[in-house]
Jmol script that loads the backbone (N, CA, C; Angstrom):
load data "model"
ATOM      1  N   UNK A   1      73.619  84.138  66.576  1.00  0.00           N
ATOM      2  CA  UNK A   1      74.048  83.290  67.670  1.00  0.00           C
ATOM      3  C   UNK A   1      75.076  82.277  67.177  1.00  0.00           C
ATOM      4  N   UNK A   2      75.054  82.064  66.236  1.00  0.00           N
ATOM      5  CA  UNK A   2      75.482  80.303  65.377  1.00  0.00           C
ATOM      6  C   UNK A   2      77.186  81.262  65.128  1.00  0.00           C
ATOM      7  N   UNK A   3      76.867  82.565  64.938  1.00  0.00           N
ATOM      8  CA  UNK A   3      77.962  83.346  64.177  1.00  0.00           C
ATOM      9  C   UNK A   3      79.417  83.415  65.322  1.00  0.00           C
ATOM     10  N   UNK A   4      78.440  84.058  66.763  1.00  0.00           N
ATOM     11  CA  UNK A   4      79.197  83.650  67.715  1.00  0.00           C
ATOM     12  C   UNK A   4      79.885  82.999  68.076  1.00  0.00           C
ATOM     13  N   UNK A   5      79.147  81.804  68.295  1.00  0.00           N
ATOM     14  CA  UNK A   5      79.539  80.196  68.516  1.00  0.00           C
ATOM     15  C   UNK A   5      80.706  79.804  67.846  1.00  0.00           C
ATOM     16  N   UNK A   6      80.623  80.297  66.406  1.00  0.00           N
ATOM     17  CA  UNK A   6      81.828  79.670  65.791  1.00  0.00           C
ATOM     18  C   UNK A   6      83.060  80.751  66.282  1.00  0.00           C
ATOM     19  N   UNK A   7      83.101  82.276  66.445  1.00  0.00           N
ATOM     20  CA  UNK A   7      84.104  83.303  67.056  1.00  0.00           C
ATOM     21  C   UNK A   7      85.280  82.427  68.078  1.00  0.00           C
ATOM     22  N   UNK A   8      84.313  82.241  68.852  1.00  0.00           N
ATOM     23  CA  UNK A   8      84.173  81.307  70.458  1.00  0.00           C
ATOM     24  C   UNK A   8      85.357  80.119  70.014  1.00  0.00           C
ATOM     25  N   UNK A   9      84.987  79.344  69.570  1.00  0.00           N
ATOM     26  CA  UNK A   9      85.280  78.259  69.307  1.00  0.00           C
ATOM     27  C   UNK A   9      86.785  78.307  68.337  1.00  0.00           C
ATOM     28  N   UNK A  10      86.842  79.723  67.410  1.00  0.00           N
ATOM     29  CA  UNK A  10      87.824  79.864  66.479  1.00  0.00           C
ATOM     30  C   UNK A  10      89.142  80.369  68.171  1.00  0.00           C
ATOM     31  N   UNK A  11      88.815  81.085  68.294  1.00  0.00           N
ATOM     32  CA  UNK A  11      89.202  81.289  69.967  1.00  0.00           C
ATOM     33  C   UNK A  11      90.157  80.673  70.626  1.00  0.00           C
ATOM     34  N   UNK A  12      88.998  79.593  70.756  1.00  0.00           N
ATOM     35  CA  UNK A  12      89.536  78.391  72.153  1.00  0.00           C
ATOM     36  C   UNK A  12      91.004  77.576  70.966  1.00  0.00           C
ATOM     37  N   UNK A  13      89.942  77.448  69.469  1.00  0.00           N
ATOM     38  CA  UNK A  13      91.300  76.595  68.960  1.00  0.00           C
ATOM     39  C   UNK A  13      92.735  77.206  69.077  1.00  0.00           C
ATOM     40  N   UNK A  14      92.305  78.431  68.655  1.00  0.00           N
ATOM     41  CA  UNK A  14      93.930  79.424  68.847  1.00  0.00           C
ATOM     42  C   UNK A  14      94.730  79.107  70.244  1.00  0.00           C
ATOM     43  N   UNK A  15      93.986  79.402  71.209  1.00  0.00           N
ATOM     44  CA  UNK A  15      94.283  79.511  72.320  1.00  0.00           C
ATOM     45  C   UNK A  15      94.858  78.145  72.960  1.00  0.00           C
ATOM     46  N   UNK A  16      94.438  77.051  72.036  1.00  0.00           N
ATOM     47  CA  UNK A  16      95.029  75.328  72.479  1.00  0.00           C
ATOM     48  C   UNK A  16      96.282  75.265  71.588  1.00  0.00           C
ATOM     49  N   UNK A  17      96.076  75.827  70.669  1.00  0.00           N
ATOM     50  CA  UNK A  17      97.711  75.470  69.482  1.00  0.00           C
ATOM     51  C   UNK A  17      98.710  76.102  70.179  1.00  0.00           C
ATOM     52  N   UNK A  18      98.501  77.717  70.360  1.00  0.00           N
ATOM     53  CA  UNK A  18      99.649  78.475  71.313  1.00  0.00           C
ATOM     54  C   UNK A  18     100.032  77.341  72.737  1.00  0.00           C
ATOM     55  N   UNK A  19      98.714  76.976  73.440  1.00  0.00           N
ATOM     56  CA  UNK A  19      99.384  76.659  74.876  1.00  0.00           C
ATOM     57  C   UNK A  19     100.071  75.454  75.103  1.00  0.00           C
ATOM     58  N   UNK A  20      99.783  74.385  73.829  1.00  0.00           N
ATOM     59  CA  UNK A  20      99.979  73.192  73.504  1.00  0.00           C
ATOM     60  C   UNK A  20     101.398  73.072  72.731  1.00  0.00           C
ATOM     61  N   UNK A  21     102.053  74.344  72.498  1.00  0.00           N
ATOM     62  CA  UNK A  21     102.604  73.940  71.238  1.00  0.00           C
ATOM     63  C   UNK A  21     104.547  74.633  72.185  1.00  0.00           C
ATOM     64  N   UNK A  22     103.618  75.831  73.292  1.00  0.00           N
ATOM     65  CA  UNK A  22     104.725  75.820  74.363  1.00  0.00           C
ATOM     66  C   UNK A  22     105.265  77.580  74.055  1.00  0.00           C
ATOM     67  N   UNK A  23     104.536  77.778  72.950  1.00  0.00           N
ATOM     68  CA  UNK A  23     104.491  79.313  72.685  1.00  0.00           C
ATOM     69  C   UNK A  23     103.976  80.362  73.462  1.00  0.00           C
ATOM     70  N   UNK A  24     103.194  79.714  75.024  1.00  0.00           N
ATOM     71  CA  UNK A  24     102.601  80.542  75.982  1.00  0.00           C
ATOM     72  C   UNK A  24     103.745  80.672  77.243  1.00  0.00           C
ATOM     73  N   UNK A  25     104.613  79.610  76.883  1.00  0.00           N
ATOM     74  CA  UNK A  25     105.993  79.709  77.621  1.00  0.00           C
ATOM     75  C   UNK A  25     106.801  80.589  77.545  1.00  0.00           C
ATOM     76  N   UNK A  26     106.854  80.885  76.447  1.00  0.00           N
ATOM     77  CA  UNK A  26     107.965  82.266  75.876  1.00  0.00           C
ATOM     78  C   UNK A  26     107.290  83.749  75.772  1.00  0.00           C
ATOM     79  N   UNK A  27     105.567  83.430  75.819  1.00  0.00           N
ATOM     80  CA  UNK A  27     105.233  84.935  75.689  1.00  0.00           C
ATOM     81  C   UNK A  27     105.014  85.199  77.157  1.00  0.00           C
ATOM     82  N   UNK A  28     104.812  84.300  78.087  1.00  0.00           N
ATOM     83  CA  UNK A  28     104.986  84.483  79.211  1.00  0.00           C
ATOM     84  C   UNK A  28     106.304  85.153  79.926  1.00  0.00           C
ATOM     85  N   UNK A  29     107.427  84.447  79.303  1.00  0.00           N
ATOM     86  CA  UNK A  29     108.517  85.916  79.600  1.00  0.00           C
ATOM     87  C   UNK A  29     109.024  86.677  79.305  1.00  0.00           C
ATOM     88  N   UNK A  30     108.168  87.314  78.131  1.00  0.00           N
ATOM     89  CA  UNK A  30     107.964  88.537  77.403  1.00  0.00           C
ATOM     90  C   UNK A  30     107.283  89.207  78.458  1.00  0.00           C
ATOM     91  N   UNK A  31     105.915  88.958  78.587  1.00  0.00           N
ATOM     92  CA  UNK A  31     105.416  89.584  79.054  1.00  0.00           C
ATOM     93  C   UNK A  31     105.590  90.123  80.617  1.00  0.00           C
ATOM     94  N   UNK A  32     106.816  89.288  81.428  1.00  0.00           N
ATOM     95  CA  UNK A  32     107.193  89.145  82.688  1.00  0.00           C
ATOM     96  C   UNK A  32     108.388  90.769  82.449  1.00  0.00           C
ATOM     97  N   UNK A  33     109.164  90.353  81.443  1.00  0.00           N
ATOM     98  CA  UNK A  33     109.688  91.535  81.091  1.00  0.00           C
ATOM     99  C   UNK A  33     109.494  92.902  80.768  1.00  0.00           C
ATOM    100  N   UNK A  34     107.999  92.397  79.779  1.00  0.00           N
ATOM    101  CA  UNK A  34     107.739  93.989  79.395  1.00  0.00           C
ATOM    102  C   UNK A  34     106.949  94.839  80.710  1.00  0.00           C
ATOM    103  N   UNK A  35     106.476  94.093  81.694  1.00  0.00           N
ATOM    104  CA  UNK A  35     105.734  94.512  82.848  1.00  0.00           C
ATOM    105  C   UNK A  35     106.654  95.629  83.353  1.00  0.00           C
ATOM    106  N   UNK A  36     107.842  94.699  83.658  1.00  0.00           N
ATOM    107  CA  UNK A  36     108.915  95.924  84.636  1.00  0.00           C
ATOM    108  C   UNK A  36     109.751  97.067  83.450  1.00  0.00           C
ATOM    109  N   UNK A  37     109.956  96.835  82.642  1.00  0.00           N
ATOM    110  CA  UNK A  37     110.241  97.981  81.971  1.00  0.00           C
ATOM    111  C   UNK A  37     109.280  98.917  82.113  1.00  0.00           C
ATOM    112  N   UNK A  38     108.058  98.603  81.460  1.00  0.00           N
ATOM    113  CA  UNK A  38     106.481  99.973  81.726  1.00  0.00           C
ATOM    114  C   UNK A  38     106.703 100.129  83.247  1.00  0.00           C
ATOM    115  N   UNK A  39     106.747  99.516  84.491  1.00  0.00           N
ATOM    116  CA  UNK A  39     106.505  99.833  85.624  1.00  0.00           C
ATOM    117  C   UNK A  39     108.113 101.047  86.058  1.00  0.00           C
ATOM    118  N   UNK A  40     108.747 100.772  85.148  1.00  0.00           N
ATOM    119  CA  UNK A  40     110.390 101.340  85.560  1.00  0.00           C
ATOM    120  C   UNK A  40     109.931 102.668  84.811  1.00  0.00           C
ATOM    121  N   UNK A  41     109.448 102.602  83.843  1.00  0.00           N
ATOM    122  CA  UNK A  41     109.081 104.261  83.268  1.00  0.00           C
ATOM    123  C   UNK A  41     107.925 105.006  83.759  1.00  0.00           C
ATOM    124  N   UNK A  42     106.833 104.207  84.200  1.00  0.00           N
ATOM    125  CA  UNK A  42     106.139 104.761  85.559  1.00  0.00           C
ATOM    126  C   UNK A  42     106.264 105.495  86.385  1.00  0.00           C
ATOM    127  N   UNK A  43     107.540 104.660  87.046  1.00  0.00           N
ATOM    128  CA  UNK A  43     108.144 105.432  88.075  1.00  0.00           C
ATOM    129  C   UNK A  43     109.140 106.691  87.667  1.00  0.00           C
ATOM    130  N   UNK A  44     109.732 106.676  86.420  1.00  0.00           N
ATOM    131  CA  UNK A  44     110.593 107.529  86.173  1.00  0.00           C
ATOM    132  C   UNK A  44     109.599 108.522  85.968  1.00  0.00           C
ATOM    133  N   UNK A  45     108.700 108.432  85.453  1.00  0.00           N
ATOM    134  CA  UNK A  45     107.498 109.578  84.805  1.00  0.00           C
ATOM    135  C   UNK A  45     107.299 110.361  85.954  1.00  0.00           C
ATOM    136  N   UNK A  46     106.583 109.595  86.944  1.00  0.00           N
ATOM    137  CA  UNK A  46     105.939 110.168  88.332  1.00  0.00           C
ATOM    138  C   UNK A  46     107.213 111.110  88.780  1.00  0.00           C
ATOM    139  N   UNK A  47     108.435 110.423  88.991  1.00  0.00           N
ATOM    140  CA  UNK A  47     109.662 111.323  89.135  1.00  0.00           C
ATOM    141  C   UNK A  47     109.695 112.830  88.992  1.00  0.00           C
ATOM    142  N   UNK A  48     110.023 112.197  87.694  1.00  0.00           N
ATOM    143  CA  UNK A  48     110.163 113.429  86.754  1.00  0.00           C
ATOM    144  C   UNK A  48     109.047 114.632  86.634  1.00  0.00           C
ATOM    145  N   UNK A  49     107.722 114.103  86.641  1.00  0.00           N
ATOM    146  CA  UNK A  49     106.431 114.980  86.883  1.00  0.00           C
ATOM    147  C   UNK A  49     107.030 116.160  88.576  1.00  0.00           C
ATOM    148  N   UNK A  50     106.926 114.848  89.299  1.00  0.00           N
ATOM    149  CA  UNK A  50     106.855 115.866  90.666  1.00  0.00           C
ATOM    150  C   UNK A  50     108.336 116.355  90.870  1.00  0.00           C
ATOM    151  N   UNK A  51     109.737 116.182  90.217  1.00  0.00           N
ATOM    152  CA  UNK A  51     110.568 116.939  90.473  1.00  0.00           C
ATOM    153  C   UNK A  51     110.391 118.224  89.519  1.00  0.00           C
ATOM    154  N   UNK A  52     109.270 118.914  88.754  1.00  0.00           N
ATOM    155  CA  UNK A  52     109.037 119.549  88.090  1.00  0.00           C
ATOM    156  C   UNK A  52     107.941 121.185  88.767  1.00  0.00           C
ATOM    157  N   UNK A  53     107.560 120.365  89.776  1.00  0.00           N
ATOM    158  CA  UNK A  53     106.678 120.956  90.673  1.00  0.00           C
ATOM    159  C   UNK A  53     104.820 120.772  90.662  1.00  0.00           C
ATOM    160  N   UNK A  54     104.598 119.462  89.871  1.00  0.00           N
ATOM    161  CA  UNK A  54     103.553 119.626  89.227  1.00  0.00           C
ATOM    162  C   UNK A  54     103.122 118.259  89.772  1.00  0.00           C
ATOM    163  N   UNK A  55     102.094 117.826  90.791  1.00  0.00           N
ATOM    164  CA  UNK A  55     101.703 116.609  91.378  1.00  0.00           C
ATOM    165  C   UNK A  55     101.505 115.292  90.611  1.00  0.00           C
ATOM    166  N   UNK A  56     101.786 113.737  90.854  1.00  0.00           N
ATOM    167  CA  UNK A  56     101.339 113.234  89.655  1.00  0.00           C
ATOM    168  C   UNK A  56      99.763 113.251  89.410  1.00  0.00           C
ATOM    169  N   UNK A  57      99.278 112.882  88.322  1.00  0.00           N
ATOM    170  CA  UNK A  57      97.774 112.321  88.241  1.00  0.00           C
ATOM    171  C   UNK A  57      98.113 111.596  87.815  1.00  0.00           C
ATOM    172  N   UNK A  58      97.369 110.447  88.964  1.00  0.00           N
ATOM    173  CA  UNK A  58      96.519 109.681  88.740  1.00  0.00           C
ATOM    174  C   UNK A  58      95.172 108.615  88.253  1.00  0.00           C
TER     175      UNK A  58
END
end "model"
wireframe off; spacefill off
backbone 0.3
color backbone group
């Protein structure tokens, strides 16, 4: 339990230096970016699947 507690806690500190420090600012538009690229090859995939003759799965 005690082992946990400290996991937890190693955690939260990480998680205050990144958000505190303004580094959740910039991975935030990383991550705004990398969304629509994966969602743009998504769509190219599904494309490409069903102009092939073959339904997507889902």
């Amino acid at each position: 339990m005690l082992g946990w507690s400290l996991v937890f806690f190693l955690v939260a500190v990480i998680a205050a230096a990144l958000g505190f420090g303004g580094i959740a600012g910039a991975a935030t538009g990383i991550a705004k970016i990398l969304f629509f690229v994966f969602l743009a090859l998504l769509i190219i995939s599904l494309v490409a699947q069903a102009a092939r003759g073959r339904p997507p799965k889902l």
